[in-house]
LOTOR-122259 format. One record per residue: residue in three letters; x, y, z of N, C-alpha, C in turn. Coordinates in steps of 0.1 Angstrom, whole numbers, padded with zeros to 4 digits, always signed. Each point is the difference from the previous one (the first is absolute). Layout:
LOTOR-122259
ALAXYZXYZXYZ ...
END
This chain:
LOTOR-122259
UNK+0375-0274+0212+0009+0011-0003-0005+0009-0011 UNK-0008-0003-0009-0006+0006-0012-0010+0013+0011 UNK-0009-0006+0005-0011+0005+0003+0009+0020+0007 UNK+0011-0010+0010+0002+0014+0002+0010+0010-0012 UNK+0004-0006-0006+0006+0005-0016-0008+0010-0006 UNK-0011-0004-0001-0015+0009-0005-0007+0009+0011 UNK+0006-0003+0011-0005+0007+0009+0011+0017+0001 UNK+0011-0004+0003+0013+0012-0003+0000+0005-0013 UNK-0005-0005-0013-0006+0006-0011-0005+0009-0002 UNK-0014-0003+0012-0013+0007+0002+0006+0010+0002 UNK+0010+0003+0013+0000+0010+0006+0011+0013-0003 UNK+0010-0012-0005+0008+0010-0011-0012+0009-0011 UNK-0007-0007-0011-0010+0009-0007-0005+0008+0007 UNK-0007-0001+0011-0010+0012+0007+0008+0010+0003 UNK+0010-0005+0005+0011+0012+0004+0010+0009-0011 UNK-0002-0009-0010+0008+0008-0017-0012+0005-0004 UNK-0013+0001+0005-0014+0001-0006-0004+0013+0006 UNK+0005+0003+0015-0005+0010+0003+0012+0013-0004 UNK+0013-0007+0003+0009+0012-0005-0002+0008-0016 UNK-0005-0009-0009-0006+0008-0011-0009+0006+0000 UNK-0011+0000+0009-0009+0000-0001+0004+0017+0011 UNK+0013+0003+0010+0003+0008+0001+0008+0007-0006 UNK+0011-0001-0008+0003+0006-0008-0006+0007-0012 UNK-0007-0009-0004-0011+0004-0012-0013+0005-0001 UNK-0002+0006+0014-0010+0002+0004-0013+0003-0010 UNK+0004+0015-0010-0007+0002-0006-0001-0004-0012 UNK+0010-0009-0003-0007-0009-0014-0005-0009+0007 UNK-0001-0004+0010-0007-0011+0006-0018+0007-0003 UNK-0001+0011+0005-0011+0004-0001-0008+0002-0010 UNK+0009+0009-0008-0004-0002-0011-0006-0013-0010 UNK+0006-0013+0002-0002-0006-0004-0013-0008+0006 UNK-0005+0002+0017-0010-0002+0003-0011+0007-0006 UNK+0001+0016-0002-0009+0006-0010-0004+0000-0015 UNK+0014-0011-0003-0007-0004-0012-0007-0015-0003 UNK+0001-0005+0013-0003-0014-0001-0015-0003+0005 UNK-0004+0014+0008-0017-0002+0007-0013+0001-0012 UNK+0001+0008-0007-0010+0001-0012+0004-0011-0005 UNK+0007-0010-0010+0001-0008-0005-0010-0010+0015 UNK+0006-0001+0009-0005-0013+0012-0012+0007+0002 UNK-0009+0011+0000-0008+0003+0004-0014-0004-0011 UNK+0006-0002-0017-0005-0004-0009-0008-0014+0000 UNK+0013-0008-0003+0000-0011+0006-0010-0010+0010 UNK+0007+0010+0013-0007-0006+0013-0025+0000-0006 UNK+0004+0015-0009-0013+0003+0000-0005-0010-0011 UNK+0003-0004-0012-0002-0011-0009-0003-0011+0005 UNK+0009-0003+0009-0004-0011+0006-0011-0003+0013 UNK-0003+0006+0002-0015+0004+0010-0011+0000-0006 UNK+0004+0012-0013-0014-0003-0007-0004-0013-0006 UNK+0012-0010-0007-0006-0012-0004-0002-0009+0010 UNK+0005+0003+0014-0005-0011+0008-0012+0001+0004 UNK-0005+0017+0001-0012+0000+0007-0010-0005-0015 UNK+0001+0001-0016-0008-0003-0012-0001-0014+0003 UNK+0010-0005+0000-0001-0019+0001-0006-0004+0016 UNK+0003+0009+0008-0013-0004+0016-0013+0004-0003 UNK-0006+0011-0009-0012+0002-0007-0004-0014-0004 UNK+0007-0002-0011-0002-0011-0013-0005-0016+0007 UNK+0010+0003+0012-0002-0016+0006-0008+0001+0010 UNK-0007+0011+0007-0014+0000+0004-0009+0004-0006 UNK-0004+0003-0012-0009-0001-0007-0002-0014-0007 UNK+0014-0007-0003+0000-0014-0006-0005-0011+0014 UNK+0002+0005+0008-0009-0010+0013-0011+0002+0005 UNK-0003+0015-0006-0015+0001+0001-0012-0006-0009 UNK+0006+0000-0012-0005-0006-0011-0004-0015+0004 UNK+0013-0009+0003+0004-0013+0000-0012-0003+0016 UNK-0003+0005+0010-0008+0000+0006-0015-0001+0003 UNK+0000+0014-0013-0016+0000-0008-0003-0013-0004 UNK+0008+0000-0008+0000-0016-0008-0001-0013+0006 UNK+0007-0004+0010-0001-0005+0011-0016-0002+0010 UNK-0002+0014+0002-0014-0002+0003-0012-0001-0003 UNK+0001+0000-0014-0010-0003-0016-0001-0013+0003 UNK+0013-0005+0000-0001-0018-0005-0005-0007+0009 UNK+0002+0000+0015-0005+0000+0017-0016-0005-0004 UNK-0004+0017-0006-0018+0002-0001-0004-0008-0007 
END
């Protein structure tokens, strides 16, 4: 009985979700235009240290490699 409890929940929100979302149209918008530069920041912060630490940890296995194939010889 729960499961569908949360289910009529769902659907009530989506549907109180979109009528604000028509009503409100343009604070709705607005507040998408103020919300993309902050996420666009962000999203970008986080790319650059994933791609710094994917650097780090292939040059840290190239290393560990080298070394590897020193000890071999």
């Amino acid at each position: 009985m729960g499961k569908y409890i949360t289910v009529l929940g769902g659907l009530v929100c989506i549907i109180l979700g979109v009528c604000g979302i028509l009503i409100w149209k343009w604070h709705f918008i607005a507040l998408l235009k103020g919300c993309v530069p902050p996420v666009l920041v962000l999203g970008g912060l986080a790319a650059f240290f994933a791609g710094l630490s994917e650097i780090k940890d292939a040059s840290q296995a190239k290393k560990e490699e080298a070394k590897d194939s020193k000890e071999k010889k």
